[in-house]
C-alpha positions as CSV (number, residue, x, y, z in Angstrom):
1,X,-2.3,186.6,64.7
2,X,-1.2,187.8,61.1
3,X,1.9,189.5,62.9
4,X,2.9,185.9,64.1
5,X,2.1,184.4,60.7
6,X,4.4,187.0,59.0
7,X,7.4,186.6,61.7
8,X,7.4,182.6,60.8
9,X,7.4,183.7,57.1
10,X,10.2,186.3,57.5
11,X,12.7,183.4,59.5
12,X,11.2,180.6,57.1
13,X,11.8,182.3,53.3
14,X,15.7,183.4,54.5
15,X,16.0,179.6,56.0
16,X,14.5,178.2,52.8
17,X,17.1,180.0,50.5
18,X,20.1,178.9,52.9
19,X,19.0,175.7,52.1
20,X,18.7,176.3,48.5
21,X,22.0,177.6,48.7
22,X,23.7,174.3,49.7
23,X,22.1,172.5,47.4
24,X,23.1,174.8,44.5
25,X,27.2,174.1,46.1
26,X,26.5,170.9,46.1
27,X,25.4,170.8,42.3
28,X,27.7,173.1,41.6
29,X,30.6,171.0,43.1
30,X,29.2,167.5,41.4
31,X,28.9,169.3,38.0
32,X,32.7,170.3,37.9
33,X,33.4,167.0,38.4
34,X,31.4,165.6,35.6
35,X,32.6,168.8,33.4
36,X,36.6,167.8,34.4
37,X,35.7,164.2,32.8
38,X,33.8,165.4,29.6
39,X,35.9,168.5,29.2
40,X,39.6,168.0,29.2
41,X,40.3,170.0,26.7
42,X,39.4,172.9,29.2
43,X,41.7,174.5,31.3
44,X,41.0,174.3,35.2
45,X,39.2,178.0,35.1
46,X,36.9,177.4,32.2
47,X,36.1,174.0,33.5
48,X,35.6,175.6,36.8
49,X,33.7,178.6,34.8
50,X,31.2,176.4,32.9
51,X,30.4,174.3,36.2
52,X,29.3,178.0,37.5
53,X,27.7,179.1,34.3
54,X,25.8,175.8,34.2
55,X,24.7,176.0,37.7
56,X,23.6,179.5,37.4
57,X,21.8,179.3,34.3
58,X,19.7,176.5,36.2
59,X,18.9,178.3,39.0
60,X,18.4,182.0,37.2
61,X,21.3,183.8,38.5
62,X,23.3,185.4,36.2
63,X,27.0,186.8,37.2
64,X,26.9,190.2,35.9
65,X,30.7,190.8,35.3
66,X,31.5,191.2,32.2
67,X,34.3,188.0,31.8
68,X,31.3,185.6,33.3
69,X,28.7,187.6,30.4
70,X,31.8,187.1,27.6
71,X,31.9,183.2,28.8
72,X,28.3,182.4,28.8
73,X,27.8,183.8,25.0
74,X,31.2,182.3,23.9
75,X,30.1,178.5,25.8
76,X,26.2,179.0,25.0
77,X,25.6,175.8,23.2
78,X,28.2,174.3,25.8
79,X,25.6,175.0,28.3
80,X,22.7,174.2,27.3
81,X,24.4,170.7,26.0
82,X,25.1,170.4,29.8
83,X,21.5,171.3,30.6
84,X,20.2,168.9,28.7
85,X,22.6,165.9,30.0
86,X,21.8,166.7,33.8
87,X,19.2,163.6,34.6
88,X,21.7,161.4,33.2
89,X,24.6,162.4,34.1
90,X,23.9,163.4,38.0
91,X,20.7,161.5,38.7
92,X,21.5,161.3,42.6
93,X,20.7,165.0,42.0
94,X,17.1,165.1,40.2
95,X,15.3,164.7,43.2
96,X,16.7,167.5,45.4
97,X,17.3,169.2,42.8
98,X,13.8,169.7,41.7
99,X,13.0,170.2,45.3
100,X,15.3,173.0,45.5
101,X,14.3,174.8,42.5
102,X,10.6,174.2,43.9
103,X,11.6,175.7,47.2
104,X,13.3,178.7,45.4
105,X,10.4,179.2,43.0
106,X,8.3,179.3,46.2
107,X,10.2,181.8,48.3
108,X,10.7,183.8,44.5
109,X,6.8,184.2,44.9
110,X,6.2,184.8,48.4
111,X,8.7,187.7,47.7
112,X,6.5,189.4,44.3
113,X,9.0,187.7,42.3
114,X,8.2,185.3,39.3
115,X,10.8,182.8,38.5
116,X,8.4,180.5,36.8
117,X,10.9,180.3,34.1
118,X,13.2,178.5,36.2
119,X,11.0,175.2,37.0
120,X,10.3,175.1,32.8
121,X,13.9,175.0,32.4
122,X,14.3,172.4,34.6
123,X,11.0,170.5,33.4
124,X,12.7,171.2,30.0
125,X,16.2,169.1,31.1
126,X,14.5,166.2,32.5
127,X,14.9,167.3,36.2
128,X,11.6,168.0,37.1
129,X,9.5,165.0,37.9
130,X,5.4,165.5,37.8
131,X,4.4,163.1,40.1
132,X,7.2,164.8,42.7
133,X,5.0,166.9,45.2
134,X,6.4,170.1,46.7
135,X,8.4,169.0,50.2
136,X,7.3,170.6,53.5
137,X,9.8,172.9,54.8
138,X,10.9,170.3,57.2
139,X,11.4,167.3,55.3
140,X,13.4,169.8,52.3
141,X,15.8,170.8,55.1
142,X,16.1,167.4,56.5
143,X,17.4,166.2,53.0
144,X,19.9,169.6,52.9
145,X,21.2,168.6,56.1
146,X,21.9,165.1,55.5
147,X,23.4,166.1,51.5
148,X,25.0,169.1,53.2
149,X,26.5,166.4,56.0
150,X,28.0,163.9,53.0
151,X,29.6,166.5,51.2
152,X,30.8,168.2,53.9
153,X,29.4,171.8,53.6
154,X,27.6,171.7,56.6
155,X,27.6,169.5,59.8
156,X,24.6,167.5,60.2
157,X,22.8,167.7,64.3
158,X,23.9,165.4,66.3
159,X,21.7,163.6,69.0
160,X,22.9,164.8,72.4
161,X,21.8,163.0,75.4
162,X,20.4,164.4,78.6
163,X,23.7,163.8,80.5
164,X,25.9,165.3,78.0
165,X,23.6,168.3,77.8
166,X,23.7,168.5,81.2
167,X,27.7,168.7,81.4
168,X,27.6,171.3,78.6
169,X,25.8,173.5,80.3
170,X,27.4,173.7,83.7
């Protein structure tokens, strides 16, 4: 029985993460707008670079290349500036958002690693909500699918009835 309780954990962690992942595109891709409006003065790289630095700041993944390390110390307070601004300026994002750093936080554990700092980061920029429970596996990947489906990352399931399957399969 523990077997089939770590095979479901195995396929759900990697799952999980994908779905972090289009979340964190999605912020990512929202934030560059908001940075192109607030940030004119920036080129389309640095704008493009901060959006990135901003985004990976919140969810704890640092670029390790050298230019991205020069950019991050040179656009600190630029940052965290954007940090703080995040509930306001994206608030269609707070929810999954949070659910998203939750999820990673999660999987971060299940995996021996503590990424604690992440969700007081977020608590810390407004984004976190205390009253907002963890999601279920299904119902966080029903809202990636559906924000993944509007922003056109991913294509959403589409209800096939029992004729149609039955033509696509002959």
């Amino acid at each position: 029985m523990k077997q089939q309780s770590e095979n479901k954990n195995s396929r759900l962690i990697p799952i999980l993460r994908e779905g972090v992942a289009v979340i964190q595109m999605i912020f990512f891709k929202e934030l560059k707008s908001v940075i192109a409006g607030k940030h004119p003065d920036l080129d389309l790289p640095s704008q493009t670079m901060l959006a990135g630095a901003v985004t990976n700041e919140l969810f704890g993944s640092q670029n390790p290349e050298e230019k991205f390390q020069n950019f991050r110390e040179q656009y600190r307070g630029t940052i965290e500036q954007e940090l703080l601004c995040l509930a306001t300026e994206l608030p269609q994002l707070s929810a999954p958002l949070a659910d998203a750093l939750r999820v990673q936080t999660l999987c971060d554990n299940q995996e021996g690693i503590d990424s604690s700092h992440i969700l007081k980061l977020a608590d810390s920029c407004n984004i976190l909500s205390a009253e907002r429970e963890l999601p279920l596996p299904s119902a966080f990947m029903a809202t990636v699918r559906k924000l993944g489906g509007e922003h056109n990352l991913i294509i959403p399931p589409i209800e096939i009835d029992e004729t149609e399957e039955q033509a696509l399969l002959q």
